[in-house]
Structures are given as structure tokens and as C-alpha cells.
OpenMM code with the backbone's topology and positions (N, CA, C; nanometers):
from openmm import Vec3, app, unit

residues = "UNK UNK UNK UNK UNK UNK UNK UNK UNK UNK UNK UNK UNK UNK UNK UNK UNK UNK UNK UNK UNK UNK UNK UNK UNK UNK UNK UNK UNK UNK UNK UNK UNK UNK UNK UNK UNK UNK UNK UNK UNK UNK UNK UNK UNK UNK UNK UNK UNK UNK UNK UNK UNK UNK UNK UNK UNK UNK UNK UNK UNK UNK UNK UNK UNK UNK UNK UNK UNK UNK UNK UNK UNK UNK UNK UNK UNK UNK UNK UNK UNK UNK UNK UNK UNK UNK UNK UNK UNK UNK UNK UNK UNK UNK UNK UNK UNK UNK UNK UNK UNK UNK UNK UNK UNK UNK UNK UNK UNK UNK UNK UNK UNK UNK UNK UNK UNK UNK UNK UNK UNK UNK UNK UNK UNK UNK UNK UNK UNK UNK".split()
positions = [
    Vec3(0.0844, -0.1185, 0.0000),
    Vec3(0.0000, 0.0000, 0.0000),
    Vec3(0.0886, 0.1243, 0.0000),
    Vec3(0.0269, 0.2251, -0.0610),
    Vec3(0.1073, 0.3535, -0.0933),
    Vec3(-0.0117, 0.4513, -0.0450),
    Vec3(0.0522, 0.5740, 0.0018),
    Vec3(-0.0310, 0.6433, 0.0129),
    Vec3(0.0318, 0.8132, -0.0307),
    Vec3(0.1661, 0.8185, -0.0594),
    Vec3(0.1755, 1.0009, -0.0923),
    Vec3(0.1460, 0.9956, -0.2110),
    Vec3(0.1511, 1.1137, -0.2311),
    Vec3(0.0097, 1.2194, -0.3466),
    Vec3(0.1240, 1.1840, -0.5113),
    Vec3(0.2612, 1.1886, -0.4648),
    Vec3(0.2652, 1.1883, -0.6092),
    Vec3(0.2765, 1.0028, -0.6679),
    Vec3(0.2833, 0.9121, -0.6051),
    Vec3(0.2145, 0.8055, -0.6417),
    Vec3(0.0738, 0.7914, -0.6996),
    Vec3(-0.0136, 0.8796, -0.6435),
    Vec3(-0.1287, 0.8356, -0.7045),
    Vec3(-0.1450, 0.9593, -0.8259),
    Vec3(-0.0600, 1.0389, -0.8641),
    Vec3(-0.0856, 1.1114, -0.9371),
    Vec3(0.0025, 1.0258, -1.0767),
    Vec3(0.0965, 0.9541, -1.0494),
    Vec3(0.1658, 0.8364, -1.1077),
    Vec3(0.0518, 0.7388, -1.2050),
    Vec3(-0.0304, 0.7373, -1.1244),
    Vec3(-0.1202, 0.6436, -1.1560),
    Vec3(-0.2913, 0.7414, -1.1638),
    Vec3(-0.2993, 0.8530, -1.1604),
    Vec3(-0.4498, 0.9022, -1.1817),
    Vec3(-0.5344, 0.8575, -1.2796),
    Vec3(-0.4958, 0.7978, -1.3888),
    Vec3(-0.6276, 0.8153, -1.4936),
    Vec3(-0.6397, 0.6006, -1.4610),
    Vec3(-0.5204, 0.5478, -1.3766),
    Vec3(-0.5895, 0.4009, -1.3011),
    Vec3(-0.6759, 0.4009, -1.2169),
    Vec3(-0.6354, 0.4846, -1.1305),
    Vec3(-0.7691, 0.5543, -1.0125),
    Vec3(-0.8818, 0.5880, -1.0419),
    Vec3(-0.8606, 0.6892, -1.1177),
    Vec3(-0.9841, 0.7381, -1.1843),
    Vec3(-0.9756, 0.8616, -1.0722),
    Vec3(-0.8843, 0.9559, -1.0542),
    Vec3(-0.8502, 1.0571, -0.9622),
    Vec3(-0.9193, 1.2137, -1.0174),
    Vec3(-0.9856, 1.2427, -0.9589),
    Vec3(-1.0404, 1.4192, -1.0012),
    Vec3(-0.9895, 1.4938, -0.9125),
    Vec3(-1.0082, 1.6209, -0.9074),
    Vec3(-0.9536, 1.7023, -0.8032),
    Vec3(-1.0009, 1.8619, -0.8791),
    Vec3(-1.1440, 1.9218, -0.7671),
    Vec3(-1.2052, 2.0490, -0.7624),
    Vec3(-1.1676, 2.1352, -0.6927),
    Vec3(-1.1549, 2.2209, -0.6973),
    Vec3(-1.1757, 2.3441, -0.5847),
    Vec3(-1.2963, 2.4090, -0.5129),
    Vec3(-1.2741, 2.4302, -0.3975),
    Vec3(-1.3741, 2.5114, -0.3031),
    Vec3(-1.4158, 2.6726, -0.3518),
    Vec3(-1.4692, 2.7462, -0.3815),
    Vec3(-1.4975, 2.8589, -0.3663),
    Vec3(-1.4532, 2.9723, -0.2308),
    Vec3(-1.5184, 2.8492, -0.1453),
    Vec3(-1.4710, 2.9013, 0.0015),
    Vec3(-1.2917, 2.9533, 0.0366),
    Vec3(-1.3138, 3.0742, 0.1208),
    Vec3(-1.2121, 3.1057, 0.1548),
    Vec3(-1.1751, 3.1171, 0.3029),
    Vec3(-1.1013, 3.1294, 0.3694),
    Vec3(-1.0297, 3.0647, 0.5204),
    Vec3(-0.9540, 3.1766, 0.5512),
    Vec3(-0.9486, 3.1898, 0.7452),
    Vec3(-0.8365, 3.2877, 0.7982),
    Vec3(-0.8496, 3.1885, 0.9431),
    Vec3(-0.6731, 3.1647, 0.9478),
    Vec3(-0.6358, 3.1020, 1.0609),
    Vec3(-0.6112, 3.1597, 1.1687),
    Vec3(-0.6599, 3.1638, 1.3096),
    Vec3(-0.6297, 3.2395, 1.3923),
    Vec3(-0.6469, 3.1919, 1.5403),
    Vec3(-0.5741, 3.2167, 1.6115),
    Vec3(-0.6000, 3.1493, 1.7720),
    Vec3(-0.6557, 3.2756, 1.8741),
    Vec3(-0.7294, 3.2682, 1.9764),
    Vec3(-0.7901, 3.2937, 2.0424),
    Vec3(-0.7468, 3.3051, 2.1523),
    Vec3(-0.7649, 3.3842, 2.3066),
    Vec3(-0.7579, 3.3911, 2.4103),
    Vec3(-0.8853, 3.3631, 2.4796),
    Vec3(-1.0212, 3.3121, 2.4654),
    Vec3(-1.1693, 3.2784, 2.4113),
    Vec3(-1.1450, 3.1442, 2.3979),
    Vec3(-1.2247, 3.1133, 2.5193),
    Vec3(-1.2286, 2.9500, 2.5381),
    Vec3(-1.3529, 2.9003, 2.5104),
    Vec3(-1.3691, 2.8178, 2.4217),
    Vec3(-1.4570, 2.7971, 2.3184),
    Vec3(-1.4479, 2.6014, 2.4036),
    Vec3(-1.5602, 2.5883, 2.4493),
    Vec3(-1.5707, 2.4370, 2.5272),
    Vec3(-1.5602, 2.3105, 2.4059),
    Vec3(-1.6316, 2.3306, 2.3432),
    Vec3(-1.6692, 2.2352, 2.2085),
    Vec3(-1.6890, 2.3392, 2.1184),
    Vec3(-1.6693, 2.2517, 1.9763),
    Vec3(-1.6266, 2.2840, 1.8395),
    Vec3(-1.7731, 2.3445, 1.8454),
    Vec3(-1.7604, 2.4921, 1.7580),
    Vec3(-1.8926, 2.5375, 1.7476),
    Vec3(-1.8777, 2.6359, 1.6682),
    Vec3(-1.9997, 2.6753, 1.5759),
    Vec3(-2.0087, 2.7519, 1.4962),
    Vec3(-2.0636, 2.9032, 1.5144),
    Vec3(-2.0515, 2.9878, 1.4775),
    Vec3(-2.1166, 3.1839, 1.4928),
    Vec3(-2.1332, 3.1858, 1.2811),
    Vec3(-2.2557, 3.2037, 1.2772),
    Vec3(-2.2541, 3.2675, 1.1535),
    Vec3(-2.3240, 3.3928, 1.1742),
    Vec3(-2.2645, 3.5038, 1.1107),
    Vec3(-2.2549, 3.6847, 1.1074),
    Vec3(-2.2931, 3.7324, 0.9616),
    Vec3(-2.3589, 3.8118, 0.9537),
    Vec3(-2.4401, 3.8721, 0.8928),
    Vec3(-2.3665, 4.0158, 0.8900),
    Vec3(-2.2598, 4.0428, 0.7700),
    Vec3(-2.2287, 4.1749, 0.7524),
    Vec3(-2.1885, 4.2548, 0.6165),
    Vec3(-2.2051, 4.3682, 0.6437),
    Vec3(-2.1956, 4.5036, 0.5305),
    Vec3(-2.1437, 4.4554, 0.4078),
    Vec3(-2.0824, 4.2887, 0.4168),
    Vec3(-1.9297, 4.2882, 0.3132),
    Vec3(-2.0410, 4.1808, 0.2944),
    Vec3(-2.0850, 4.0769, 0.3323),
    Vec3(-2.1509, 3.9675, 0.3103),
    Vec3(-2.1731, 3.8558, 0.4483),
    Vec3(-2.1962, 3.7453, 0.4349),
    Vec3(-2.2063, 3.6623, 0.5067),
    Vec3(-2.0633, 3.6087, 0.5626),
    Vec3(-2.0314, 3.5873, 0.7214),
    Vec3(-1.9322, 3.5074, 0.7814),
    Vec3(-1.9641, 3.4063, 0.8465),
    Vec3(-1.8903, 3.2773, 0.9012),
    Vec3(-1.9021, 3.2163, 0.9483),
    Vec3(-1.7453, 3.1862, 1.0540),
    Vec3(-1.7606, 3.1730, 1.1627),
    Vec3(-1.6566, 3.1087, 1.2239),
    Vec3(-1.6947, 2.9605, 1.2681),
    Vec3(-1.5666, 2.8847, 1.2715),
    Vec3(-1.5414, 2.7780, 1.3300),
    Vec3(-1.4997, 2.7920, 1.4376),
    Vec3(-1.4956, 2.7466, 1.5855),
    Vec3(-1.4063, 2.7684, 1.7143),
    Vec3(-1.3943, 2.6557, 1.7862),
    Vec3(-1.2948, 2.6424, 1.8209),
    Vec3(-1.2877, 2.5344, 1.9476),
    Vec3(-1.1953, 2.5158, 1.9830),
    Vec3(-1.1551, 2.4579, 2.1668),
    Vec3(-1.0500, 2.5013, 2.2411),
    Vec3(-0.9397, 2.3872, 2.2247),
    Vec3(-0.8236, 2.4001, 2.2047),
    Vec3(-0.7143, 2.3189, 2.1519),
    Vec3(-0.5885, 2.3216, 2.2833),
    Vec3(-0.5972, 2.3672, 2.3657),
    Vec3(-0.5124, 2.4029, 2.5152),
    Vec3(-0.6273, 2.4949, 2.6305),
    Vec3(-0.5501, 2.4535, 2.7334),
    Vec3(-0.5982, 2.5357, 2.8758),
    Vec3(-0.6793, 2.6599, 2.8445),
    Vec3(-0.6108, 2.7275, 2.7598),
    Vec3(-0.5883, 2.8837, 2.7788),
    Vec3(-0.6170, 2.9263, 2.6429),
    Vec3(-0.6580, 2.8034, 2.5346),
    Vec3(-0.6545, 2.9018, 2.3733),
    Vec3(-0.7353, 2.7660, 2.3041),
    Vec3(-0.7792, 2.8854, 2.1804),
    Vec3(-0.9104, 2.8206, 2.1022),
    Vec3(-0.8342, 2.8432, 1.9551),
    Vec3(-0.9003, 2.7782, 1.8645),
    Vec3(-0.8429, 2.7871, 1.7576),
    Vec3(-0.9866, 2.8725, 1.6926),
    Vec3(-0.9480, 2.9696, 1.6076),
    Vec3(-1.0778, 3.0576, 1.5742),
    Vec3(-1.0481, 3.1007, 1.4053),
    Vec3(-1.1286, 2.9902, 1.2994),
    Vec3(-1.1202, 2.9781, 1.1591),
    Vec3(-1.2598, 3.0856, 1.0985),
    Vec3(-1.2283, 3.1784, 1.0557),
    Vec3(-1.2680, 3.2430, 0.9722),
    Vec3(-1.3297, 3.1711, 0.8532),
    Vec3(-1.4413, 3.2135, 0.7631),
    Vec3(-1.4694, 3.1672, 0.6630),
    Vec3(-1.5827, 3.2505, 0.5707),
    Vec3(-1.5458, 3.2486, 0.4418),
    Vec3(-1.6577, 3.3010, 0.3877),
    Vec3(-1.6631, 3.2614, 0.2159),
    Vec3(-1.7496, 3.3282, 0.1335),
    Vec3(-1.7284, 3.2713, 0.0176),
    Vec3(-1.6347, 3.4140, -0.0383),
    Vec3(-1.6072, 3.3462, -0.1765),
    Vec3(-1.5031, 3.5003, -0.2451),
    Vec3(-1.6481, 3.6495, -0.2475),
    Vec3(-1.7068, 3.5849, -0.2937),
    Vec3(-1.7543, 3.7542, -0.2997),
    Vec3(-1.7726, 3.8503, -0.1552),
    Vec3(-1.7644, 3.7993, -0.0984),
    Vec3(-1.8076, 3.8564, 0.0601),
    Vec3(-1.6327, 3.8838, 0.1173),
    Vec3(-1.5372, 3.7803, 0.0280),
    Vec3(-1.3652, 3.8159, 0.0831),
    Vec3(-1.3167, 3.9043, 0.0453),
    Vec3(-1.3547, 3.9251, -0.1056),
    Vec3(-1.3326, 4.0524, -0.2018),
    Vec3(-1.4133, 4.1715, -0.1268),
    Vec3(-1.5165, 4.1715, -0.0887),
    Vec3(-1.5894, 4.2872, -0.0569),
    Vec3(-1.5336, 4.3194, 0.0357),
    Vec3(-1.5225, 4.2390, 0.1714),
    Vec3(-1.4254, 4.2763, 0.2944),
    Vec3(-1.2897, 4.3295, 0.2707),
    Vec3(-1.2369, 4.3110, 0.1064),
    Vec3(-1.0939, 4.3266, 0.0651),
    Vec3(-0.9887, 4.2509, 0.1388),
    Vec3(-1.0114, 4.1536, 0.1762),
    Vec3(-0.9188, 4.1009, 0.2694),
    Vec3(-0.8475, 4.0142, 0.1612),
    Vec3(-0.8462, 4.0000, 0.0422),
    Vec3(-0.7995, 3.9912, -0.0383),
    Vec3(-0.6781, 4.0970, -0.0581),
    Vec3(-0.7253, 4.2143, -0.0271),
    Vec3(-0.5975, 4.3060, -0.0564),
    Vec3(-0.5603, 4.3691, 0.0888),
    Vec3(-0.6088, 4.3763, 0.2023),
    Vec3(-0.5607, 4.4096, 0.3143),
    Vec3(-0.4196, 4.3831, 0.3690),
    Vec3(-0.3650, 4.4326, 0.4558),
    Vec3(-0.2599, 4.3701, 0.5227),
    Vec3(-0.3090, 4.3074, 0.6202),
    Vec3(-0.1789, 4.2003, 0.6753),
    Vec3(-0.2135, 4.1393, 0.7573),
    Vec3(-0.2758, 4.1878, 0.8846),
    Vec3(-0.2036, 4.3075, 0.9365),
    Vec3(-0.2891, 4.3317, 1.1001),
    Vec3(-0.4681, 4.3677, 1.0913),
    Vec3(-0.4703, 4.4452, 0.9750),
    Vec3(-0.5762, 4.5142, 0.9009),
    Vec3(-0.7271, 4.3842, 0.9058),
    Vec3(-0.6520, 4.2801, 0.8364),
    Vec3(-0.7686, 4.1812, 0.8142),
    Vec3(-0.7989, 4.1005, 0.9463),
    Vec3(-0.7260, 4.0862, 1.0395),
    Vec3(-0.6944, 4.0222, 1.1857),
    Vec3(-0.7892, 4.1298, 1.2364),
    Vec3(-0.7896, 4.2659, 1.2188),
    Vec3(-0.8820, 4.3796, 1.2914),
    Vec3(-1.0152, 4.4005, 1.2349),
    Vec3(-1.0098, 4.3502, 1.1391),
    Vec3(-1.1477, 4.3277, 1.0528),
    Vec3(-1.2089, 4.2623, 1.0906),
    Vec3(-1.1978, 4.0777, 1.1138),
    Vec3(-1.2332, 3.9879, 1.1467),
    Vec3(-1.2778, 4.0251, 1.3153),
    Vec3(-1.1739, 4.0769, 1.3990),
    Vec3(-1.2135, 4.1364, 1.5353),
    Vec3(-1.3790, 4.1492, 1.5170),
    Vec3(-1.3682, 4.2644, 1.4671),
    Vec3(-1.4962, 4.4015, 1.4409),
    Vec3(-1.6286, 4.2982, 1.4489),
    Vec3(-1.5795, 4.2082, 1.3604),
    Vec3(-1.7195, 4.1179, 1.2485),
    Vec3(-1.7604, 4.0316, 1.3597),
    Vec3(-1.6732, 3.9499, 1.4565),
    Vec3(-1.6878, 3.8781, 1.5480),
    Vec3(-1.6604, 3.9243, 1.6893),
    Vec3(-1.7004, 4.0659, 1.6796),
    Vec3(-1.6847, 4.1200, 1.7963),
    Vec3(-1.7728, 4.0223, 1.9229),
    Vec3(-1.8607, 3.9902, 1.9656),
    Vec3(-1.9774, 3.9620, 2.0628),
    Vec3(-1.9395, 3.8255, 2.0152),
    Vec3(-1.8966, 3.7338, 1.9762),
    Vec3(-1.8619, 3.5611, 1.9843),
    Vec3(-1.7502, 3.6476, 2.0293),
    Vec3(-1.6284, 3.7152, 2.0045),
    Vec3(-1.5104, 3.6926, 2.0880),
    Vec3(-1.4894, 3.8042, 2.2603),
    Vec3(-1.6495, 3.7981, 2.2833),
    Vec3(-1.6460, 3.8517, 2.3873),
    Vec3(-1.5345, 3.9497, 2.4244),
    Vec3(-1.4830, 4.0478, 2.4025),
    Vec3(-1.3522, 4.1401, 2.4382),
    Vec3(-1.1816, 4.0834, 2.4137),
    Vec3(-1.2389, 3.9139, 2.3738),
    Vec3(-1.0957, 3.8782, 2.3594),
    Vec3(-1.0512, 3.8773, 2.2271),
    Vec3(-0.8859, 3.8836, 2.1727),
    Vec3(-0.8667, 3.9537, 2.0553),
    Vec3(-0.8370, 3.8310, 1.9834),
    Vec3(-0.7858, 3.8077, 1.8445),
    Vec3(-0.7650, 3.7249, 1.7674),
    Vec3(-0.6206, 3.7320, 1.7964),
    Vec3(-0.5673, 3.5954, 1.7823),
    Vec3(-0.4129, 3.6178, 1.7974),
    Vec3(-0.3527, 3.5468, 1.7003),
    Vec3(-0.2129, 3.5275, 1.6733),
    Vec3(-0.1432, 3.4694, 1.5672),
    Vec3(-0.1494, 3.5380, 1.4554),
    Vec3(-0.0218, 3.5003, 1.3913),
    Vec3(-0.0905, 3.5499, 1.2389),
    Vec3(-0.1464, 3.4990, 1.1807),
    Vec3(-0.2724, 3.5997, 1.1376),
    Vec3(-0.3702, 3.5215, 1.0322),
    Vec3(-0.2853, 3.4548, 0.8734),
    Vec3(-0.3532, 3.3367, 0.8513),
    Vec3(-0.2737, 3.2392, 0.7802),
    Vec3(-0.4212, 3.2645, 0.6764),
    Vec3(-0.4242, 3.2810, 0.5516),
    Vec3(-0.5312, 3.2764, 0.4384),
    Vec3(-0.5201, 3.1722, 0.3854),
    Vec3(-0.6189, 3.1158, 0.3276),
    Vec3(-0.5737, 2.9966, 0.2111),
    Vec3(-0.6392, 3.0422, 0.1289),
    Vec3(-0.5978, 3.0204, 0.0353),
    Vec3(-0.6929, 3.0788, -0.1322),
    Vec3(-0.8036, 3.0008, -0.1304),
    Vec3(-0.7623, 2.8284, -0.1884),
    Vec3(-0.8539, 2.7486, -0.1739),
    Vec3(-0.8401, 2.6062, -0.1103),
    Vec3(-0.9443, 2.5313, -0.0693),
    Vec3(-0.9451, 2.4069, -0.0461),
    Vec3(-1.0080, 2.3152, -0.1769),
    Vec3(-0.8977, 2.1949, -0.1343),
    Vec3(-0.9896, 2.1168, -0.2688),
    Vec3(-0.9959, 1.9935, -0.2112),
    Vec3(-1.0927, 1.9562, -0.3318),
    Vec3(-1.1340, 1.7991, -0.2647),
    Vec3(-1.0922, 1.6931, -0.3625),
    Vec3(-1.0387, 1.5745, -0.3419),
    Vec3(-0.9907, 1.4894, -0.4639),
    Vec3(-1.0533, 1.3641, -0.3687),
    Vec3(-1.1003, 1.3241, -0.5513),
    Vec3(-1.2326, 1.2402, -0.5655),
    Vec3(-1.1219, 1.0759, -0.5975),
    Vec3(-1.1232, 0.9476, -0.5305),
    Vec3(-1.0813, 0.8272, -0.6419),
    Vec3(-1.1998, 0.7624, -0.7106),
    Vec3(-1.2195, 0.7193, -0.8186),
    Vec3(-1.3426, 0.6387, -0.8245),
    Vec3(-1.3197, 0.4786, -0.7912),
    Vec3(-1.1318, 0.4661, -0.7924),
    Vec3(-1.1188, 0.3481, -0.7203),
    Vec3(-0.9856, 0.3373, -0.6505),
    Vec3(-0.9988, 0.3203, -0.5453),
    Vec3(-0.9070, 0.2646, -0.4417),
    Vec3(-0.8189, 0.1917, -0.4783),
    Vec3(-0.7938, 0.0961, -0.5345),
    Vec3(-0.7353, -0.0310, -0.5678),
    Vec3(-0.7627, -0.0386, -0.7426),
    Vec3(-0.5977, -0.0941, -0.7871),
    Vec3(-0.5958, -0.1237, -0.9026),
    Vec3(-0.4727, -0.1836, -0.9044),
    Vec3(-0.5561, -0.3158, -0.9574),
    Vec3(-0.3965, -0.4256, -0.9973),
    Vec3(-0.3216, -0.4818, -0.8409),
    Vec3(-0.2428, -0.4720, -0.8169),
    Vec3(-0.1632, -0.5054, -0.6867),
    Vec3(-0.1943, -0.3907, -0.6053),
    Vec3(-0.1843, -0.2763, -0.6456),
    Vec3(-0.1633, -0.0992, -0.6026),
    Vec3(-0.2857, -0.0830, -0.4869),
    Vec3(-0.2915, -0.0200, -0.4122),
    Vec3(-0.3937, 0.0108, -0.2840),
    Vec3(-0.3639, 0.1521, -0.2643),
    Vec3(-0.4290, 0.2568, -0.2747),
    Vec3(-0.4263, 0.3916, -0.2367),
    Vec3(-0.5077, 0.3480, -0.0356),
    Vec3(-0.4495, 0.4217, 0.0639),
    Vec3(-0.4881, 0.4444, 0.1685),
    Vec3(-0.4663, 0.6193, 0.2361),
    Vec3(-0.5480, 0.6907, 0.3127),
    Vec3(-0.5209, 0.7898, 0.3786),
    Vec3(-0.6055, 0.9090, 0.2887),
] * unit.nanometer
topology = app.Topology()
chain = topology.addChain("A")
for resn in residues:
    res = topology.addResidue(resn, chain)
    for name in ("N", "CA", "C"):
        topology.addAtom(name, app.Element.getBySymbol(name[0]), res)
């Protein structure tokens, strides 16, 4: 059995391997906001619709994922912001879920997420796992 990416890209059209992209866009950020269980805030603002992800990963800190689609990232410009700028943005938007506490770390963006499809696992001797 094999499982890194450029093996099965070795072999994609045996697999039968696709691979889309998300629309959705992401901001990584940790918290001082202790968030008990994984839980969601969706926000309603000027730029478009947000959503956070949260939940507590240590004693003392939460992990706090930003999310939205492009037109609402573009509108927020956080596409073109600087970093402290979009970290103070996100504040603003999730002011009342982060109760007075601030976003910390640097915010980490991802353009996109994608999803890759096999239509088969197994071909010949070969086993894709993971």
C-alpha cells in the first residue's frame, strides 16, 4: 500500500482521480476565548455573510477559523488588506462571539481548499490508503 500524493498522481487516470476546488475562503487564527466544544457563529455583515469555526485546543486558547465565500472576501478586501488590518477586521465582524478577547497569531489565508475524488481505491496489486 502507498499512500503520498505523487504516487497516485503516477497512476491518476488508473484511479480514476479528479480534483475540484472550493470557492470558500479561510483565515487562521487562535484565540484567548475558550470555546468548550467545536462550534459555529454565523454573522451577517456590510461585506456579506461570515461564518466562524471555534474550538479550544489548550488550557488557555481556542483555535478561531474564519470563513466566507469570495464575494463577501473581495468585498471585505481582505484579499488586498494587510495582515494586522484583516486580523482587525475579522475582530470588528466577530466582535460579541469573541467577547472582548482579541484574535491572535498570524492570520494564515488559504486561497482554496480542494477535494480529490478516487473512483477506485485499488488497481492491480496498487492500494491507495489515507
Amino acid at each position: 500500500m502507498v499512500s503520498n500524493s505523487s504516487f497516485r498522481r503516477s497512476f491518476e487516470g488508473d484511479f480514476g482521480t479528479s480534483l475540484s476546488y472550493l470557492d470558500s475562503k479561510f483565515a487562521w487564527f487562535g484565540t484567548t476565548k475558550r470555546f468548550e466544544t467545536l462550534s459555529q457563529t454565523f454573522v451577517e455583515s456590510k461585506h456579506g455573510a461570515f461564518n466562524a469555526h471555534h474550538y479550544r485546543y489548550s488550557p488557555t486558547m481556542s483555535t478561531f477559523i474564519v470563513e466566507c465565500d469570495r464575494a463577501t472576501w473581495e468585498a471585505a478586501r481582505l484579499d488586498r488588506l494587510p495582515a494586522d488590518e484583516g486580523k482587525a477586521l475579522c475582530e470588528e465582524i466577530f466582535y460579541q462571539t469573541l467577547d472582548g478577547h482579541t484574535l491572535v497569531n498570524q492570520q494564515i489565508f488559504l486561497a482554496q481548499l480542494s477535494w480529490l475524488w478516487n473512483r477506485r481505491w485499488s488497481v492491480r496489486n496498487m492500494v491507495l490508503r489515507g
